[in-house]
Structure formats: structure tokens, C-alpha cells
Wavefront OBJ file of the C-alpha trace (Angstrom):
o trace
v 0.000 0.000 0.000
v 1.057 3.901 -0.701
v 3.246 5.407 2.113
v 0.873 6.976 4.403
v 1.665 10.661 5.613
v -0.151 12.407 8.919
v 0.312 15.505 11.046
v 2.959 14.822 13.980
v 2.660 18.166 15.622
v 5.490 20.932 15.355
v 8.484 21.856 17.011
v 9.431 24.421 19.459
v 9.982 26.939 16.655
v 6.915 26.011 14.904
v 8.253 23.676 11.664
v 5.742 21.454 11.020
v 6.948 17.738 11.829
v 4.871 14.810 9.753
v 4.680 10.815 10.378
v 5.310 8.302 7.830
v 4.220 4.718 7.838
v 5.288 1.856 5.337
v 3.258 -1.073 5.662
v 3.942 -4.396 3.827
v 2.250 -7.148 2.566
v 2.236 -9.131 5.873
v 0.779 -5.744 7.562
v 3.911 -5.312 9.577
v 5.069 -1.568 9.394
v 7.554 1.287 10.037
v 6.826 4.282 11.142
v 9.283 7.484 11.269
v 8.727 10.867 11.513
v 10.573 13.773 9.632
v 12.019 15.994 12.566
v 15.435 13.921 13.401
v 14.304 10.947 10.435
v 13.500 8.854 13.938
v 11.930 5.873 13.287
v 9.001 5.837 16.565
v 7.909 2.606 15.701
v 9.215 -1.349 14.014
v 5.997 -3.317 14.021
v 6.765 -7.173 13.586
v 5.492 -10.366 14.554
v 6.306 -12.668 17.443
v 6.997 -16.501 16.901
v 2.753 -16.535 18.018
v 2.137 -14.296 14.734
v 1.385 -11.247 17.221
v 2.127 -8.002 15.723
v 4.292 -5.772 18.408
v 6.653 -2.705 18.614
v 10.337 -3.428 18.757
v 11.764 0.139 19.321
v 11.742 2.447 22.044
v 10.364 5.940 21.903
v 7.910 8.748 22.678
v 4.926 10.136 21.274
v 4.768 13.294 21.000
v 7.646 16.208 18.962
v 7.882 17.909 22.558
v 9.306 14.796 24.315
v 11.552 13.765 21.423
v 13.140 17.295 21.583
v 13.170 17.161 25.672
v 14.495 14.327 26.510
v 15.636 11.488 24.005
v 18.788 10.333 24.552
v 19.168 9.870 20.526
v 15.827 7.487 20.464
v 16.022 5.752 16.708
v 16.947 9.006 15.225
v 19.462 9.785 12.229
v 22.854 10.632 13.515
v 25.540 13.315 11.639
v 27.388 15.001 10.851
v 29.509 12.705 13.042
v 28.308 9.755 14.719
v 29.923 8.898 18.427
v 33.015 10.453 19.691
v 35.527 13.266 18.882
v 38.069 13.047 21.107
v 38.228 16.953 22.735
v 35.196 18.258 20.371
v 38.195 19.149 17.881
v 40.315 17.484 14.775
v 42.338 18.959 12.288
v 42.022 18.238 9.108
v 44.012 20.118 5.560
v 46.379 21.681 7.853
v 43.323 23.399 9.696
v 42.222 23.328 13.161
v 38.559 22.542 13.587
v 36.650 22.815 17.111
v 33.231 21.297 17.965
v 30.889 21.718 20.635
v 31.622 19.380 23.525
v 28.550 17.980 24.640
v 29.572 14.776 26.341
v 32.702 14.764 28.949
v 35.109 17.367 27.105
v 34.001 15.427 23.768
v 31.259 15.709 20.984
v 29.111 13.480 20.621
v 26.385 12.366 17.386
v 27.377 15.827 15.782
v 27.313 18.019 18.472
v 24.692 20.697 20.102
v 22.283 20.140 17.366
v 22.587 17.321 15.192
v 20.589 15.462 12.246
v 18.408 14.022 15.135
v 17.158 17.501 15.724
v 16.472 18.949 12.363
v 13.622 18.359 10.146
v 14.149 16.049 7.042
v 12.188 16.686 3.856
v 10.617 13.332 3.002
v 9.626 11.830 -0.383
v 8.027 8.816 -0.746
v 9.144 6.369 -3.425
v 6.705 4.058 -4.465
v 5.208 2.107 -1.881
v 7.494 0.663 0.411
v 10.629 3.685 0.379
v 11.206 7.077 1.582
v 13.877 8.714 0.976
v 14.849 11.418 3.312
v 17.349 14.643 2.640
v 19.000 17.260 4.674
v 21.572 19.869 3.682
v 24.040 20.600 6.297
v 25.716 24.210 5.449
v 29.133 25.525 5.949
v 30.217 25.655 9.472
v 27.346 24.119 10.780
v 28.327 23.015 14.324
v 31.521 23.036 13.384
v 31.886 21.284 10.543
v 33.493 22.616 6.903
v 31.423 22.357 3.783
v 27.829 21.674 3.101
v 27.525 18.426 3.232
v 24.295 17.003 1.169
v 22.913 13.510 3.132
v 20.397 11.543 1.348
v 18.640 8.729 3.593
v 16.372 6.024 2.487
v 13.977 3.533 4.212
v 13.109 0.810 2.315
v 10.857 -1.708 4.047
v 10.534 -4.897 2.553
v 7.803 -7.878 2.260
v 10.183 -10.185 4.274
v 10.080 -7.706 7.482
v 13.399 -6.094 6.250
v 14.637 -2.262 6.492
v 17.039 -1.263 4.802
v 18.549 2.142 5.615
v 21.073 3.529 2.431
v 23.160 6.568 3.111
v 24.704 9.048 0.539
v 26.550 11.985 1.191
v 28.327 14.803 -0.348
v 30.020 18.254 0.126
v 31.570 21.135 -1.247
v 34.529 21.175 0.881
v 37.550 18.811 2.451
v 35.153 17.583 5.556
v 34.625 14.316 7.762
v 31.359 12.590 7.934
v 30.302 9.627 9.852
v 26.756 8.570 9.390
v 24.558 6.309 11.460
v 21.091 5.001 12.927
v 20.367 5.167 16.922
v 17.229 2.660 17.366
v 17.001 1.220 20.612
v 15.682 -2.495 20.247
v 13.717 -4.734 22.884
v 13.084 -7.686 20.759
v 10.345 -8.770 23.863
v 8.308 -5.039 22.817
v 8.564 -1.342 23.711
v 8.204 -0.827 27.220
v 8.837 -4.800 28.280
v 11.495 -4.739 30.269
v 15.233 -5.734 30.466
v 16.838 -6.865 27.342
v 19.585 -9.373 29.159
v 18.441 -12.471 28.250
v 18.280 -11.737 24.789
v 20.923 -13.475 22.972
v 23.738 -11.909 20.681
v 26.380 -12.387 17.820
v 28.444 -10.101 16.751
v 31.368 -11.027 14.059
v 34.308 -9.094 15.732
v 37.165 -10.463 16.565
v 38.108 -7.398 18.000
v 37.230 -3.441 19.540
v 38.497 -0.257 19.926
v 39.233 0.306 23.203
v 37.790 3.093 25.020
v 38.945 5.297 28.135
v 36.931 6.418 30.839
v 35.147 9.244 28.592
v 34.196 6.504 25.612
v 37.736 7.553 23.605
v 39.245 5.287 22.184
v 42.880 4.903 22.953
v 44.020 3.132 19.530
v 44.053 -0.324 21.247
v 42.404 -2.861 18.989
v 41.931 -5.210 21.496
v 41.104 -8.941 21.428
v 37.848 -10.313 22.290
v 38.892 -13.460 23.234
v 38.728 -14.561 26.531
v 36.801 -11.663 27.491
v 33.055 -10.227 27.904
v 33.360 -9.011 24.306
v 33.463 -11.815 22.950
v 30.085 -12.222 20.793
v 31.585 -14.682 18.559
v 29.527 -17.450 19.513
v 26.037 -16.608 20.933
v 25.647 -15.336 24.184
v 23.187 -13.516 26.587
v 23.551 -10.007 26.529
v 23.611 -9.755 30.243
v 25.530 -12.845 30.967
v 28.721 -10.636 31.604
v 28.006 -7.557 31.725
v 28.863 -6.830 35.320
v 32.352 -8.713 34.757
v 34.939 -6.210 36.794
v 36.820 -6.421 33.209
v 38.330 -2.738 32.881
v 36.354 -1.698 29.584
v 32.902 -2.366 31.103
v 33.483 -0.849 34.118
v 34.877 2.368 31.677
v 31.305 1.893 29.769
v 29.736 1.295 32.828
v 28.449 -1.927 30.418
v 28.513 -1.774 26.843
v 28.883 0.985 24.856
v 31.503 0.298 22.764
v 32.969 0.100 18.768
v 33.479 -3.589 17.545
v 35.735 -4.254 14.364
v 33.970 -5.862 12.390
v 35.259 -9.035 10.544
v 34.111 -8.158 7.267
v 36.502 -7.777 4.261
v 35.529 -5.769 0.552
v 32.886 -2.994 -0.125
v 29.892 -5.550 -0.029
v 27.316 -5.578 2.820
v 28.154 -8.345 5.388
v 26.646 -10.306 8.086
v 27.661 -8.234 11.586
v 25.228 -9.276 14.441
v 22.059 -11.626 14.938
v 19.877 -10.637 18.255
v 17.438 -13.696 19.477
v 14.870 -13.436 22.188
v 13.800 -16.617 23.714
v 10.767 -15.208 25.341
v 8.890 -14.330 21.984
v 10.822 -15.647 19.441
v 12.048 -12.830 17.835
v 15.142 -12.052 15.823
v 17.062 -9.636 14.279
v 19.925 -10.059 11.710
v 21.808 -7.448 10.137
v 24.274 -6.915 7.713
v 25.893 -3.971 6.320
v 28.684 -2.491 4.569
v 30.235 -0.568 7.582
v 33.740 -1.020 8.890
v 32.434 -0.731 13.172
v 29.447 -1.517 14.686
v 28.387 0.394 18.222
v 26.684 -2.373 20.632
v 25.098 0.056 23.748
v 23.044 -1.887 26.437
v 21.213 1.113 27.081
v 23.438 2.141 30.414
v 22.264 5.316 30.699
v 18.431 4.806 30.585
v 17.542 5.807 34.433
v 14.155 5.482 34.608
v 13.439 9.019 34.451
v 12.115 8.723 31.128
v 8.676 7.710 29.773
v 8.223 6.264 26.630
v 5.245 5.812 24.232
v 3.927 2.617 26.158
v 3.672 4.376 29.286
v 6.680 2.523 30.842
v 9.688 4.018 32.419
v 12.992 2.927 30.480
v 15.682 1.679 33.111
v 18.964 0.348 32.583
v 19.714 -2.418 30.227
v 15.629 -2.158 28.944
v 17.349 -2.070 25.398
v 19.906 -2.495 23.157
v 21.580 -0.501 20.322
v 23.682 -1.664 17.265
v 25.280 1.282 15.573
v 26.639 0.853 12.556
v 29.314 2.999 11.786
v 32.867 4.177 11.079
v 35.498 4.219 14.339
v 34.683 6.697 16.917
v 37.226 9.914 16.881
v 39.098 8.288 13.496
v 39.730 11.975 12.693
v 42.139 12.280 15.504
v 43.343 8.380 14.680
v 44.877 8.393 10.912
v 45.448 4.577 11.743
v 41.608 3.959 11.736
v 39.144 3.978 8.447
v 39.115 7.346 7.083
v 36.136 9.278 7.244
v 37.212 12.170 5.286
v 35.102 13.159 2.158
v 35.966 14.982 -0.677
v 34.444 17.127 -3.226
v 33.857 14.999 -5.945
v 33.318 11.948 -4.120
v 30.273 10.455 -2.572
v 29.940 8.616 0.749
v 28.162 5.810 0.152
v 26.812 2.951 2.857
v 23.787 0.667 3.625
v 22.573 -1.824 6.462
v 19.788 -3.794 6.312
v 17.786 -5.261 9.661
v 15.975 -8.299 9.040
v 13.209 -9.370 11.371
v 12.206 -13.023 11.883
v 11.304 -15.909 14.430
v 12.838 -18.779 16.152
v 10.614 -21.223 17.013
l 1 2 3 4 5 6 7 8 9 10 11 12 13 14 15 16 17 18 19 20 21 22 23 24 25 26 27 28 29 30 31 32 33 34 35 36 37 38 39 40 41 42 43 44 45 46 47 48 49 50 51 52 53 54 55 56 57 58 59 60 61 62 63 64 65 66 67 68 69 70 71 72 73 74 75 76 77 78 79 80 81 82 83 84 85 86 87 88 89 90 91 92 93 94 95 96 97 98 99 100 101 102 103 104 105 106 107 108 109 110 111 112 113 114 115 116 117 118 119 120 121 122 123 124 125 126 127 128 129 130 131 132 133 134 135 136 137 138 139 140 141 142 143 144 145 146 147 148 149 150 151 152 153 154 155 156 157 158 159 160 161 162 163 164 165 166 167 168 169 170 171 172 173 174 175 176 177 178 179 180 181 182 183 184 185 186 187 188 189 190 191 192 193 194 195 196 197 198 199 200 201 202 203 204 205 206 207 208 209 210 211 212 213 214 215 216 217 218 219 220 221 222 223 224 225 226 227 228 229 230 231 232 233 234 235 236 237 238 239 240 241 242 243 244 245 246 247 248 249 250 251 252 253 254 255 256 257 258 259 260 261 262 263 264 265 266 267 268 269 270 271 272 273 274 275 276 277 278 279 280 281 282 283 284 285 286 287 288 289 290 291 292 293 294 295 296 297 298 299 300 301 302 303 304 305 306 307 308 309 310 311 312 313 314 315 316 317 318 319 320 321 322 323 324 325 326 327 328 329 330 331 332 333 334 335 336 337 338 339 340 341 342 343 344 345 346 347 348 349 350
């Protein structure tokens, strides 16, 4: 069926926000609204056939703009960390606002998850979403161009293709910030839920999230998501990363080789059945398990998110590689065009 538009209310400086709903063949659906691109809601069935929300969120413009700690929006110019909210890049010194420790963090003051998107539909199951980011714009050098598209497919699949370009030597580092509970929005802690991730190794991180250019092993260590494992099965190990991400909240390597999107992680939950696979054509993926949720927030179910009551899986390029020439690049060029997708497929067990 056509994507269906509605009114979504408006922001604090009156733009006018809509919601956009893709529905497939199976009636599952996504639903995301234009101010940040968030996506508020991943409808998909259980192992029973029930239909339930998978993402965490709110339900009104006002709360999203409040109080969301990044809930499934669009994240730029730079997704995680800049070491000291500054890089240099060309032989020029460029400083950012530090809005987490002395660092920046998801592009800063005001980032893509607090700007509206224009939105065009594309045929039935697609939207493609764009935002021009001008000169200087928290920051950053060059307007930088970002085309986003959701495409949600008849076998419960979004897909979520980046493209980016600018008119100036800049660094870019695009991502998605959905918070998962495989069990439903609202239903609790996500621990039991069982995860893969195909890293053999991650970036190690100081006690601000920073990495300190350690690629360390995951063997023989809570990281290790080789082989499946419960998410909360070690996550109060006194192991000297999680007690620096007071959990997880860190950047795995990813295992992949070539341009080609790649298996990266695989989510189960044994209480309904669901899963989530996903593959993509990023270098790191961010796993977060939601350690700063305090119960102080309300979501759209009218339950309080506490710690560990979801997880994220960022795909991404290496926090602060700006500051870390040995890490994937993320400069961009005029002339050239960042290019990336990931794909989340939902399905059953059982």
C-alpha cells in the first residue's frame, strides 16, 4: 500500500513535523517521523504471529526534543566520539561543541536528530529522506548534502542507504540510533536476549568513551560475541572496559573484508521468538546496552525505560578516526560520494 503521511505536531519553533508509515504485505510496518528521520515505531510479529513494537520511543515532537537520549533518530554530521570536540584536518584546526565529557558526541549541540528532514516517498514501500548541512554548521566545513532512504521490505526487512556529499575537504560519519527490545517497547530488560556479533576485536575506550588506539582482542573476554551469548551474561564482569562503559557501549571491528554488505550481528529473544539479523557495509558496529536509561524517562507505552531495557547496534565508522589516521578514514571529498547501507531483518525462532 502507498506510504501513508499524517500531522505529527510541530516543534518548538513552529516547523511542522509529519509521520510516515510503510506497511507491507504481511501488515507489519515502520513508522518514522521527519524531525530527526527517527523511526518511533518497528511493528513485527512474534513466533505466536502477534504483531508488536520493537523500538523504544515517545509520542509526541515535545518529548523527542526534551528528553531522548538519541531514540532511533538519524545521527551526523559525526556519529559517536571526537576526542576533545576538535580534529584537524588540511592543515586546519577545527573545534566542535563538547557535549559529552570534554568530547562531541552524534554531531554536536544540534545534530541530524534535531532537524527536520524533507521526506519523499518512493513508491510504496521507500522514503527517501534529505537534509543539507551548510558551511560551518556546528563546526563542521562544507555543506555536506545527506540523502537517507527507508526501504521496508515484504520479508520484514529495512534497509537504511546513506549518501553523502560536500563542497569542501570535511569528515562525515553517518549512522542510525534505534534502541531495540526484541520482547516489545516498554517490556522490560533486554539481558536475556541473545547476541552475535562477528568481531574479533574493539576499539578500546577510556573512561570518557575515547578510544585509545588499542584494537583489542575479544577473546577470553566479555566481548566476545563470537559465539552466541546472553547479553547480560557478563556484563557486570569487573573487566576494565565495562566498568569504563559502565556496560557496553563500545565500537566492535567488524570481521568483514571488501565494499559488499556483510553479516555483523544476529539478536534472538527466547521469550517471543524474535530475531534480528543485520548486515551492512560498515567497517564498526556500536553495541550500547542502554546504560544510561535511568528510569526518568517515559516512553510511548507508558513505561519508564531503566537500565539495560534495550539495546543498540550502531553501525558505523570508528569513533574519533579523525584524531586516529590509523583507523578507516572518514574524510570526504568534493567529488566523491559517501556511500553505505545496512539492512535489519526481522524473523522468528521457534
Amino acid at each position: 500500500m502507498p506510504v501513508e503521511r499524517a500531522p505529527f505536531g510541530k516543534t518548538k519553533d513552529g516547523e511542522t513535523v509529519e509521520a510516515y508509515t510503510i506497511t507491507n504485505a504481511g501488515g507489519a510496518s515502520v513508522r518514522f517521523i521527519s524531525y530527526g528521520g527517527i523511526i518511533t515505531e518497528i511493528n513485527v510479529p512474534d513466533r505466536d504471529g502477534r504483531i508488536g513494537n520493537v523500538v523504544l520511543g515517545f509520542k509526541s515532537v515535545a518529548d523527542y526534543e526534551a528528553e531522548s537520549p538519541y531514540f532511533g533518530a538519524l545521527i551526523g554530521r559525526y556519529g559517536n566520539r571526537i576526542g576533545g570536540a576538535k580534529f584537524s584536518l588540511e592543515g586546519k584546526d577545527y573545534k566542535l561543541a563538547a557535549n559529552h565529557f570534554s568530547n562531541s558526541l552524534h554531531g554536536g549541540a544540534k545534530g541530524f536528530n534535531k532537524v527536520v528532514w524533507r521526506v519523499a516517498p518512493i513508491g510504496d514501500n521507500a522514503a527517501r529522506l534529505t537534509y543539507v548541512s551548510p558551511d560551518g554548521e556546528e563546526g563542521y566545513p562544507g555543506t555536506l548534502t545527506v540523502n537517507v532512504t527507508y526501504t521496508w521490505g515484504d520479508d520484514n526487512t529495512l534497509a537504511i542507504d546513506y549518501e553523502a556529499t560536500t563542497d569542501k575537504t570535511t569528515v562525515a560519519n553517518l549512522t542510525s540510533h534505534s534502541y531495540f527490545n526484541l520482547a516489545g517497547d516498554g517490556a522490560g530488560s533486554i539481558e536475556a536476549h541473545v547476541l552475535t556479533i562477528d568481531a574479533d576485536r574493539i576499539t578500546a575506550v577510556d573512561a570518557e568513551g575515547i578510544p585509545t588506539g588499542e584494537l583489542m582482542p575479544v577473546d577470553g573476554t566479555p566481548f566476545d560475541f563470537r559465539k552466541a551469548m546472553p547479553i547480560g551474561s557478563r556484563i557486570r564482569a569487573a573487566h576494565p572496559q565495562i566498568v569504563n562503559g559502565l556496560g557496553y557501549d563500545h565500537n566492535f571491528v567488524l570481521n568483514r573484508k571488501g565494499s559488499e554488505a556483510a553479516f555483523c550481528a544476529r539478536v534472538a529473544d527466547p521469550a517471543t521468538g524474535r530475531t534480528l539479523t543485520m548486515t551492512t557495509t560498515e567497517p564498526g558496529l556500536q553495541f550500547y546496552s542502554g546504560n544510561f536509561l535511568d528510569g526518568k524517562i517515559t516512553g510511548a507505552a507508558g513505561r519508564q525505560y531503566r537500565q539495560g531495557d534495550a539495546f543498540c547496534l550502531e553501525t558505523q565508522h570508528f569513533p574519533d578516526s579523525p584524531n586516529r589516521p590509523e583507523f578507516p578514514s572518514t574524510v570526504l571529498r568534493p567529488g566523491e560520494t559517501l556511500r553505505s547501507t545496512t539492512a535489519h531483518r526481522f524473523g522468528t525462532d521457534g
